[in-house]
VEXBA-503834 format. One record per atom (N, C-alpha, C): residue in one letter; y, x, z; residue number from 1. Coordinates in nm, 3 decimals. Example, Ala and Ser with C-alpha at 12.3 -4.5 7.8 and 13.67 -1.06 7.14 Angstrom:
> resn, yy, xx, zz, resi
> a, -0.569, 1.319, 0.780, 1
> a, -0.450, 1.230, 0.780, 1
> a, -0.330, 1.320, 0.780, 1
> s, -0.225, 1.285, 0.708, 2
> s, -0.106, 1.367, 0.714, 2
> s, 0.003, 1.290, 0.787, 2
//
This chain:
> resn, yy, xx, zz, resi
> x, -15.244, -9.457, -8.085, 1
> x, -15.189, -9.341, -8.016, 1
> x, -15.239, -9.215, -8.084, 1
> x, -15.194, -9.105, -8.104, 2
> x, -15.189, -8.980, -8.162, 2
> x, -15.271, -8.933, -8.053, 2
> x, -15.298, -8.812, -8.097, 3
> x, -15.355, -8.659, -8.000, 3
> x, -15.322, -8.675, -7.888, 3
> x, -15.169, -8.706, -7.855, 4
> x, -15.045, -8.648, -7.707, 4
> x, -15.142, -8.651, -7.607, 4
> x, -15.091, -8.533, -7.538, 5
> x, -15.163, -8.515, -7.436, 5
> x, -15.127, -8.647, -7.296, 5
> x, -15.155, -8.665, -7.164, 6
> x, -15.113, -8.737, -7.096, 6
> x, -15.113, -8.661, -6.982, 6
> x, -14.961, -8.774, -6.947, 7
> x, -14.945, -8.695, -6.767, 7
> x, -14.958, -8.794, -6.678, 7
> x, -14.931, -8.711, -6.554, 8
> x, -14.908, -8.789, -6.467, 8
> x, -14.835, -8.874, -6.430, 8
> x, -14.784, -9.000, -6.356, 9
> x, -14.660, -9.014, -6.290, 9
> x, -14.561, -8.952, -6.303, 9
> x, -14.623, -8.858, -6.213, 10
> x, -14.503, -8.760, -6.143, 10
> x, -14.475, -8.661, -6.226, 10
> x, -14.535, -8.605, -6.318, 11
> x, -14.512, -8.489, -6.410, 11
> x, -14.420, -8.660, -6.531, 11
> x, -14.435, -8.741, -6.594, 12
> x, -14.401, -8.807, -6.671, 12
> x, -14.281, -8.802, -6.630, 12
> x, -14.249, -8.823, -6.482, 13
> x, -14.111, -8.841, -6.420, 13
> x, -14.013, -8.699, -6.463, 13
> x, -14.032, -8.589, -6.407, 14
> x, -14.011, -8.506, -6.402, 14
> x, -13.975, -8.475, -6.567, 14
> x, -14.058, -8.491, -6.666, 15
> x, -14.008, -8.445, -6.818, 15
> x, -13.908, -8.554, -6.891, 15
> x, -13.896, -8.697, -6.831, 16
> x, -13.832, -8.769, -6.836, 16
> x, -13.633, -8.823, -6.771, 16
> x, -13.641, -8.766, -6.642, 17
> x, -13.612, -8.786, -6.565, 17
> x, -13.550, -8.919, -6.473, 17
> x, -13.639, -9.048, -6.532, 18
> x, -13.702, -9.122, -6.478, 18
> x, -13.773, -9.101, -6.314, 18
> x, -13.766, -9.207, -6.210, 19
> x, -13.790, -9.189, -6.086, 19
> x, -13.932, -9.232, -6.068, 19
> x, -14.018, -9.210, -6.021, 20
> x, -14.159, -9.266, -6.013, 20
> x, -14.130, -9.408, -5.989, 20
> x, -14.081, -9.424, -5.907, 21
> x, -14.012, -9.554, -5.845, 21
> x, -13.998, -9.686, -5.986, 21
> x, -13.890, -9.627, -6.086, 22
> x, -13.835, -9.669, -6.215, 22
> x, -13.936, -9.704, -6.269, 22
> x, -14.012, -9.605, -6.293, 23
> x, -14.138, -9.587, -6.392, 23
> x, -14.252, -9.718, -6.375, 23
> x, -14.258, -9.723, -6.238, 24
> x, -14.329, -9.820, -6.166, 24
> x, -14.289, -9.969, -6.210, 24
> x, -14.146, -9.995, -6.187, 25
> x, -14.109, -10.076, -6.208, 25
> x, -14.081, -10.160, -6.351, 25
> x, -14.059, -10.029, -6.424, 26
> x, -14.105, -10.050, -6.576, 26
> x, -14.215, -10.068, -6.627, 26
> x, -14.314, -10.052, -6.550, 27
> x, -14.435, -10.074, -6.599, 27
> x, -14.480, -10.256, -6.550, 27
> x, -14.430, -10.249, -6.442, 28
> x, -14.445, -10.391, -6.366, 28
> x, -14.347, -10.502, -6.447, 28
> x, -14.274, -10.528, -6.539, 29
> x, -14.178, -10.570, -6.625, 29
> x, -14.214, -10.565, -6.750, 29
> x, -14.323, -10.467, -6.793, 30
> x, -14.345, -10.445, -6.955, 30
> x, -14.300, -10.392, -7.036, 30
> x, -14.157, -10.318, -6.990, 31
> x, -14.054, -10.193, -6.979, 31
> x, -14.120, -10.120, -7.086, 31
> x, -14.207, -10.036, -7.009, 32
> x, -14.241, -9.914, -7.065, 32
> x, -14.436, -9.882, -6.997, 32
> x, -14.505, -9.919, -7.034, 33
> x, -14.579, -9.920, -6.959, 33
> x, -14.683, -9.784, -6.985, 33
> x, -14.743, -9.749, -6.922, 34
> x, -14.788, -9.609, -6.914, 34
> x, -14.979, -9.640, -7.042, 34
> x, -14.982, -9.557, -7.083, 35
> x, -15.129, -9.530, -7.213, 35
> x, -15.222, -9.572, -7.108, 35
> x, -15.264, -9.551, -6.925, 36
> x, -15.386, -9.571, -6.877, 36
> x, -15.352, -9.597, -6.763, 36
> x, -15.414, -9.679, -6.700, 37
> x, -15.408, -9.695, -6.578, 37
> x, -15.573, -9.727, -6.487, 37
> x, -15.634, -9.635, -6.420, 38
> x, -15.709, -9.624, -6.328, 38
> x, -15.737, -9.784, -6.276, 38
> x, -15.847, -9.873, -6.284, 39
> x, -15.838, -9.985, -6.256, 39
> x, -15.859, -9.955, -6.072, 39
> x, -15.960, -9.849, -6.093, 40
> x, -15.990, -9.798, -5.935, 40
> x, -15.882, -9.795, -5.805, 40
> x, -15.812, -9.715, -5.886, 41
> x, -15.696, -9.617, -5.781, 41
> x, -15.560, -9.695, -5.878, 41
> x, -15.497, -9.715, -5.945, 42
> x, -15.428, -9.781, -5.990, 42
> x, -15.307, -9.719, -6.049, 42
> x, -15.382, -9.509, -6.058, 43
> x, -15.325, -9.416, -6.109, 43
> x, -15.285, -9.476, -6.236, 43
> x, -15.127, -9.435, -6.280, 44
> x, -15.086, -9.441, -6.426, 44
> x, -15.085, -9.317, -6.470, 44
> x, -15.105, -9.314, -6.658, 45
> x, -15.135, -9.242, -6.715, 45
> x, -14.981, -9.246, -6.834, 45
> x, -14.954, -9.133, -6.864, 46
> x, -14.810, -9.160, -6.941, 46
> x, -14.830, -9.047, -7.089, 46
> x, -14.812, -9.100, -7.203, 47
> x, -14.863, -8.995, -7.338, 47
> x, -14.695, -8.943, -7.339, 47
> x, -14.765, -8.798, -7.380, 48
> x, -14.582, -8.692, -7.442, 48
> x, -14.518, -8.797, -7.555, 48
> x, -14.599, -8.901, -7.621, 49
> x, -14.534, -8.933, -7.715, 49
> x, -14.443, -9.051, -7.642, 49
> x, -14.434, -9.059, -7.523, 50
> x, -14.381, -9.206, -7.496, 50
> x, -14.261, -9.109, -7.399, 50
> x, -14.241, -8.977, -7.434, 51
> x, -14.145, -8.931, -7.341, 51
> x, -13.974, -8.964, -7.418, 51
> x, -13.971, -8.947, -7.559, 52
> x, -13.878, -8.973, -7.586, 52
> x, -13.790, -9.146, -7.591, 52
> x, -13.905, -9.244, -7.581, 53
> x, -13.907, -9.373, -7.532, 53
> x, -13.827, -9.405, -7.455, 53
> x, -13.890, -9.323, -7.303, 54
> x, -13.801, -9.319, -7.153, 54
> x, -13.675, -9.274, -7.197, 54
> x, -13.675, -9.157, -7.245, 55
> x, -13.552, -9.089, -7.281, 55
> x, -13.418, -9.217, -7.307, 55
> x, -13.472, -9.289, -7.397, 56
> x, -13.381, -9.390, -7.457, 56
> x, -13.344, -9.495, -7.334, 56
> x, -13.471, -9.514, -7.299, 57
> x, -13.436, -9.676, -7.169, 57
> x, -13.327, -9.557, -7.059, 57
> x, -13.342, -9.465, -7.018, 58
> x, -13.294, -9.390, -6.936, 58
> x, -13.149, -9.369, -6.948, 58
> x, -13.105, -9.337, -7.126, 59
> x, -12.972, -9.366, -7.190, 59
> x, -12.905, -9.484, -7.138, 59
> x, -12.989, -9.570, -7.206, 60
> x, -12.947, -9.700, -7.208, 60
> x, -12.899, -9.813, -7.072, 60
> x, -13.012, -9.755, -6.975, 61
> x, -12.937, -9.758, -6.816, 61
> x, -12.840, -9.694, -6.753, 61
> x, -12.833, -9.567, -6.830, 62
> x, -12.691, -9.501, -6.768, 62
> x, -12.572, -9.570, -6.807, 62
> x, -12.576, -9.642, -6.973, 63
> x, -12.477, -9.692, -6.989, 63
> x, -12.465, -9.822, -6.966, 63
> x, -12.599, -9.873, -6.781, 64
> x, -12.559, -10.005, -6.789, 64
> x, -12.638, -10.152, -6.826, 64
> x, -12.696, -10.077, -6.896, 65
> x, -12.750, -10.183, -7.066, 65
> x, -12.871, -10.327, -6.918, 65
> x, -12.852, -10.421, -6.950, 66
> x, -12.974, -10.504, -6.864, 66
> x, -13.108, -10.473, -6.939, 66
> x, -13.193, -10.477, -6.884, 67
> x, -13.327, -10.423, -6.888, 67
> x, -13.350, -10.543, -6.998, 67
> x, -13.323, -10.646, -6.997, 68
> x, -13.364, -10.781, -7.091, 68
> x, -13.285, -10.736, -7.199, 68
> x, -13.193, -10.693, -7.206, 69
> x, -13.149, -10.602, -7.305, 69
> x, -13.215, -10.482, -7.411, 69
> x, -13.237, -10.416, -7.315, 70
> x, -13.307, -10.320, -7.355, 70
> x, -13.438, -10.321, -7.382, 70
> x, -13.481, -10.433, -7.383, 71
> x, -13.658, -10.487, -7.391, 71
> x, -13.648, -10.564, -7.515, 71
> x, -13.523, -10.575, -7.554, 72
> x, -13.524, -10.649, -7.711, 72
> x, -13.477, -10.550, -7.788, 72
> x, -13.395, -10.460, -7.732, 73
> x, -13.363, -10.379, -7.867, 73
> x, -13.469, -10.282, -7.894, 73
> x, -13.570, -10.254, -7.737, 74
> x, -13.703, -10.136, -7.788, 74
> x, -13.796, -10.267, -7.899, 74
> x, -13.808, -10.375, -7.865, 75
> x, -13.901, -10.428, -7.901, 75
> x, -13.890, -10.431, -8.073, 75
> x, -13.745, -10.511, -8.071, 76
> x, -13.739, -10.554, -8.237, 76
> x, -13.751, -10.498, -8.338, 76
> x, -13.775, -10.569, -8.437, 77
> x, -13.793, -10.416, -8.604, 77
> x, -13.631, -10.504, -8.642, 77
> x, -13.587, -10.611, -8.610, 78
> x, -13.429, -10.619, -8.708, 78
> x, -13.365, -10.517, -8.659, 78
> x, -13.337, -10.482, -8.749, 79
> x, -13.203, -10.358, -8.721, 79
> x, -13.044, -10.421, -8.665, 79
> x, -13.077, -10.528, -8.790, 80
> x, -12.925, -10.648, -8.736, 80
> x, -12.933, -10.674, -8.626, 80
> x, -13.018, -10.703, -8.559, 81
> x, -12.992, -10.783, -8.442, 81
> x, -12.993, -10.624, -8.338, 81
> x, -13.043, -10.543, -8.344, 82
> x, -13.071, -10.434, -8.235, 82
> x, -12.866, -10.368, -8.265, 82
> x, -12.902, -10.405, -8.370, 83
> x, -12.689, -10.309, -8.368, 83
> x, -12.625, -10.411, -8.293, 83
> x, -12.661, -10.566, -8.323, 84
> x, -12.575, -10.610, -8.238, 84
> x, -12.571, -10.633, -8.090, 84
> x, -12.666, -10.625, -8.071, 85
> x, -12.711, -10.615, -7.893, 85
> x, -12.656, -10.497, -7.870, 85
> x, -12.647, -10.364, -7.917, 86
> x, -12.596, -10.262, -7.849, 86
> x, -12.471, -10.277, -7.864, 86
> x, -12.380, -10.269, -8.031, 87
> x, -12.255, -10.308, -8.080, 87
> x, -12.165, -10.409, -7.924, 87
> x, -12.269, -10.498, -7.886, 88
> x, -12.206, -10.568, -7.785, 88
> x, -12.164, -10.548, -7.654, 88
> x, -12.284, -10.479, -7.609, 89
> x, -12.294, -10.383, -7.485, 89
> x, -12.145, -10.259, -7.483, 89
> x, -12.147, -10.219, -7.611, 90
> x, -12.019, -10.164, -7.621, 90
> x, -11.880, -10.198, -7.598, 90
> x, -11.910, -10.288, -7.650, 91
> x, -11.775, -10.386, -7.642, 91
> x, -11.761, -10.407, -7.538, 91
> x, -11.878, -10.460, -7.412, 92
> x, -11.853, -10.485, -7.273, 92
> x, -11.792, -10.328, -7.226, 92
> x, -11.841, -10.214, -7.223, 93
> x, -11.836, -10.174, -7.140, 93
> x, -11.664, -10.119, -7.204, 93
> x, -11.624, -10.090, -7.311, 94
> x, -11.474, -10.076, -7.371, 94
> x, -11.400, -10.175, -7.292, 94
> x, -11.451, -10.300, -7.233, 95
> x, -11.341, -10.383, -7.201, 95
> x, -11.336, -10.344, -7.079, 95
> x, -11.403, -10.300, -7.016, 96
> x, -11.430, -10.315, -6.818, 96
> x, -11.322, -10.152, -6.826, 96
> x, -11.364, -10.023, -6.946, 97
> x, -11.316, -9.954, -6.968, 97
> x, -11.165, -9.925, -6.951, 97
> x, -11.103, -10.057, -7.033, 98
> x, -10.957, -10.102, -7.043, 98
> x, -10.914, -10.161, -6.934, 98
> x, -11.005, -10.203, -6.872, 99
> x, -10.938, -10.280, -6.724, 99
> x, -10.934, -10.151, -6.633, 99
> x, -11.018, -10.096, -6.607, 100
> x, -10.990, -9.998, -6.511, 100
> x, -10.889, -9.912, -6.549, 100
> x, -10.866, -9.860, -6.670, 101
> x, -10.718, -9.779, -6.721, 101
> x, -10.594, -9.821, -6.640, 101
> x, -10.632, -10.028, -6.701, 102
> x, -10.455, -10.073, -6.621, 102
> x, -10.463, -10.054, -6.500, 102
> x, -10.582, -10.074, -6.438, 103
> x, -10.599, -10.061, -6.265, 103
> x, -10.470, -9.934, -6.214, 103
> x, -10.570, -9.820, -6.296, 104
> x, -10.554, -9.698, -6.274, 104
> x, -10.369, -9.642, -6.293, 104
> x, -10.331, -9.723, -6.430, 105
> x, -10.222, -9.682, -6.416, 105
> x, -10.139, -9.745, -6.323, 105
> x, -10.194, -9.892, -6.321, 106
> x, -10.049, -9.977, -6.191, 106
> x, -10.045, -9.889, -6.086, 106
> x, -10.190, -9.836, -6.029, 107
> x, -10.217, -9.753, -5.886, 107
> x, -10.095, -9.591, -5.905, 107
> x, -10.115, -9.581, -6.032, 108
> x, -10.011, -9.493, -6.050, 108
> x, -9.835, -9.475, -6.022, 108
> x, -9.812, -9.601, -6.076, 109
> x, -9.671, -9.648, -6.113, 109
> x, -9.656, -9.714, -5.937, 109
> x, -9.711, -9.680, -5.896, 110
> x, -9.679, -9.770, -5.767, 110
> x, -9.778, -9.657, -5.632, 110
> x, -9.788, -9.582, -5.631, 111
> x, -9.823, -9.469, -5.575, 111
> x, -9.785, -9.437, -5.450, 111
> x, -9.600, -9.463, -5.481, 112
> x, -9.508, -9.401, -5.392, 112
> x, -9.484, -9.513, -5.264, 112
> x, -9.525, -9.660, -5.341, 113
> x, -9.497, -9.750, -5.246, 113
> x, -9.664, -9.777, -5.154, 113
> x, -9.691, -9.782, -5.072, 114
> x, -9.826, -9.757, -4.969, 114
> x, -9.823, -9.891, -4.873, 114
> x, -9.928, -9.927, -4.867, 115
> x, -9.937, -10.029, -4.757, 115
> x, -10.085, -9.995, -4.620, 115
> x, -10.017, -9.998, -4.509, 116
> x, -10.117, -9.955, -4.394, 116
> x, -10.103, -10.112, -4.324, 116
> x, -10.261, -10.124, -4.279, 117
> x, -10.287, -10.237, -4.254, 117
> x, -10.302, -10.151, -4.074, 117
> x, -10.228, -10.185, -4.002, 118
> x, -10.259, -10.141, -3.814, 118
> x, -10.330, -10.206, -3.740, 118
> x, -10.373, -10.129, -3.630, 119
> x, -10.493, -10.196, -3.606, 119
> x, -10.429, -10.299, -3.497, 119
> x, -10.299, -10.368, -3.497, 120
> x, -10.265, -10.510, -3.438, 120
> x, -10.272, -10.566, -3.527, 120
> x, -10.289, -10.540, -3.606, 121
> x, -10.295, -10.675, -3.759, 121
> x, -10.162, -10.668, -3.839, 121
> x, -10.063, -10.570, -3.789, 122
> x, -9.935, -10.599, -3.865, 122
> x, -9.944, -10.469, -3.962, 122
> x, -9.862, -10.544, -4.070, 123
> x, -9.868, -10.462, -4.192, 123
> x, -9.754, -10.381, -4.250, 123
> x, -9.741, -10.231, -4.227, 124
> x, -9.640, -10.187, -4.284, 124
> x, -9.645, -10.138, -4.402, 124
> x, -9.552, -10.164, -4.493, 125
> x, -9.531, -10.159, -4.611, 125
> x, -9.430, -10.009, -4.637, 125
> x, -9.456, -9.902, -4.717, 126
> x, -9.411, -9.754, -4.706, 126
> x, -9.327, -9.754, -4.848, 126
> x, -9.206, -9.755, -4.847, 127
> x, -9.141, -9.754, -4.982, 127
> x, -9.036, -9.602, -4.968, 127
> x, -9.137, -9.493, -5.020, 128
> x, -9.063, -9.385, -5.055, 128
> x, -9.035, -9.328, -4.908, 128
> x, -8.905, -9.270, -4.879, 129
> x, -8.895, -9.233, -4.713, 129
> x, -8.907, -9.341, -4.591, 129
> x, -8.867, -9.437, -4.668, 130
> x, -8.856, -9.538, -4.581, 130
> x, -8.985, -9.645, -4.511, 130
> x, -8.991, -9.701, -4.419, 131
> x, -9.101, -9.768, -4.373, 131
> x, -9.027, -9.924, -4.329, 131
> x, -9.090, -9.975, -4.384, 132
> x, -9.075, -10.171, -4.332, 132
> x, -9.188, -10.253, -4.286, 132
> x, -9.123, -10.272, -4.178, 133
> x, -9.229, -10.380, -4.092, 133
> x, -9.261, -10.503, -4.145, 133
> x, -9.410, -10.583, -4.146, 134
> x, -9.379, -10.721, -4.203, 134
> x, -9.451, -10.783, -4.101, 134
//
């Protein structure tokens, strides 16, 4: 470890924007685990140099990524294998991407036609001005 100074938790959280909560839990997993921990009080200790670290796992959860995921691509030195773990992750999320499009457009193309479920259980079906009982 370099010079970096160390924070707190809660200041680590805060320059990160990581949840104490997260942080915790990353540390309990092997995630990301903090430079010191207080054997006493069981205070964690977090170095500036491990802020851009979080930064990445923090990315990498927004887009999703499984933590077993992301614990091989921080870990590994192959480059091959870290492009393809993410390369892949991409690909998942492009496909879920493409499904929700068609969702989005059928919901479109079909807009005008509405279905209300009543609270006797019968279902009317709304096509344009018109209304049909089923």
């Amino acid at each position: 470890m370099s010079s970096s100074a160390l924070l707190a938790i809660g200041d680590f959280s805060r320059a990160t924007q990581l949840s104490v909560k997260m942080l915790r839990h990353y540390h309990q997993i092997g995630l990301l685990e903090p430079v010191d921990v207080d054997r006493a009080t069981g205070y964690r200790r977090y170095s500036t140099d491990q802020i851009s670290t979080a930064q990445i796992i923090r990315r990498f959860r927004a887009l999703e990524m499984p933590l077993d995921d992301i614990r091989t691509v921080m870990s590994t030195t192959d480059v091959r294998q870290r492009n393809e773990l993410i390369n892949a992750h991409l690909m998942r999320l492009e496909s879920q991407l493409a499904h929700t499009k068609r969702a989005v457009e059928s919901l479109r193309r079909h807009r005008a036609n509405r279905i209300y479920l009543l609270a006797n259980g019968s279902v009317l079906l709304w096509f344009g001005s018109e209304g049909v009982w089923n």
